[in-house]
N, C-alpha and C positions, 0 to 999 in steps of 0.2 A: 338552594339557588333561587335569588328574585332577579330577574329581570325588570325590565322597562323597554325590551324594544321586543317587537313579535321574532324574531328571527329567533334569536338568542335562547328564546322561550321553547321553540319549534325544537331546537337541537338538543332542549332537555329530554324532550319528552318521548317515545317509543310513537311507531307508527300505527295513529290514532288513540282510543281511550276516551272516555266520556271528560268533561271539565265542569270546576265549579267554580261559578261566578259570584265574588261576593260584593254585596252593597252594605261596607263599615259602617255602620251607624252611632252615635253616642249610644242610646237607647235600646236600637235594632239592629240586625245580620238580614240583610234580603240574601238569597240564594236560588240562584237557579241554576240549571245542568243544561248540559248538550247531550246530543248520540254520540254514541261511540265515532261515527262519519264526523265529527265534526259542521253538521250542514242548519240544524238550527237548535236555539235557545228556548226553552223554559221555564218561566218563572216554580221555585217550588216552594219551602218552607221558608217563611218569616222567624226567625229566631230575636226572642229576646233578651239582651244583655244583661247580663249576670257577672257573677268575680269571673277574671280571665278562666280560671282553669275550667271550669264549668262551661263556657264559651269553647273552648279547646278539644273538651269531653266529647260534646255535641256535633264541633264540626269534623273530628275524629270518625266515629260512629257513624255522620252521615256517610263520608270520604267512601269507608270502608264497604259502608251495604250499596254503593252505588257504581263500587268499585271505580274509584278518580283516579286518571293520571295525573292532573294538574291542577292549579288554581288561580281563576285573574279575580284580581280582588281591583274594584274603582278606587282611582286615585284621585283625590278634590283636588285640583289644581285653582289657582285664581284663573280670571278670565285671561290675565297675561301670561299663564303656561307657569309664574312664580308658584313656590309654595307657598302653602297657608298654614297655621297650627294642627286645621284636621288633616293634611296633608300628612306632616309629620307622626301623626297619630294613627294617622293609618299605615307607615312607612314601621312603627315599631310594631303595631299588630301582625304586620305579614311576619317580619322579622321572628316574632312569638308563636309564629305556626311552627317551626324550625321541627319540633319534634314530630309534624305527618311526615316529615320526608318526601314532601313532594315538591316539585318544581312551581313557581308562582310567575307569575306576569301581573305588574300594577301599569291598569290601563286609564288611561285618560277619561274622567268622567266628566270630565266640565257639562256636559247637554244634557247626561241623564235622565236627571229629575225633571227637568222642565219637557223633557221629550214626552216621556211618558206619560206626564201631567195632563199634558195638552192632548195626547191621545185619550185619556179618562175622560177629561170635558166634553171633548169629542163625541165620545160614545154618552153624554151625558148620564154618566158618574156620577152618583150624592157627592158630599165634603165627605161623608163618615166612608164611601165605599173608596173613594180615593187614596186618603189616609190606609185603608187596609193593604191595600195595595199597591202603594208606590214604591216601597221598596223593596219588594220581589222582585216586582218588573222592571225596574231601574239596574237591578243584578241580569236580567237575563239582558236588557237592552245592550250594556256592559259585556256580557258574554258572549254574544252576538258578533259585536262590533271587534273582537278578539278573534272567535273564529273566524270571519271573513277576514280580516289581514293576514291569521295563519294558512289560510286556503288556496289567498292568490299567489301566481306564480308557484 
């Protein structure tokens, strides 16, 4: 089951369950987790992309030892909400999880990367420590901004 609207997503899933937030990358998988409360997000393993099955293996394995209910994977949207190619690309990667059997939610990433960009600088981050880290954090920012829509109301 994928979804695109929090609701939808809520009625998958069993009352509570930890969740994993992915940030698709060409290259990279950022990945973060919630509590089992649903109350906050963080950043964990950076995975790096390799042939799908291998990719599948890995987030299998994670799924499993952290015991996931769910999964919101960031959707690139353009800034007008249209899709884009990495959109699509990530619309068949979730599709390609089909065998965890878990419920998915593709959540609106358009601010991600530039959120937590700016908090890096912020914290005056190298380029090299940035880079390490923008897309964990971008998956947990992602995961975050999921759980708080699953929470209210």
């Amino acid at each position: 089951m994928i979804a695109t609207v929090a609701a939808e997503f809520r009625a998958a899933l069993p009352d509570g369950g930890r969740l994993l937030g992915l940030d698709v990358g060409t290259k990279t998988i950022g990945t973060a987790l919630c509590d089992a409360g649903w109350t906050i997000a963080s950043a964990a393993e950076l995975l790096h992309r390799a042939k799908f099955a291998k990719d599948l293996e890995r987030l299998k394995a994670l799924a499993e030892a952290q015991q996931v209910a769910g999964i919101v994977i960031g959707l690139p949207l353009n800034m007008d909400g249209s899709d884009s190619p990495r959109t699509q690309s990530t619309r068949a990667f979730a599709r390609n999880l089909a065998p965890l059997d878990l419920p998915i939610l593709l959540w609106d990433e358009r601010w991600s990367t530039q959120a937590v960009t700016r908090t890096l600088i912020d914290a005056d981050a190298s380029r090299a420590r940035r880079a390490a880290l923008v897309d964990k954090m971008a998956a947990a920012y992602i995961l975050q901004g999921a759980i708080d829509a699953l929470t209210m109301g």
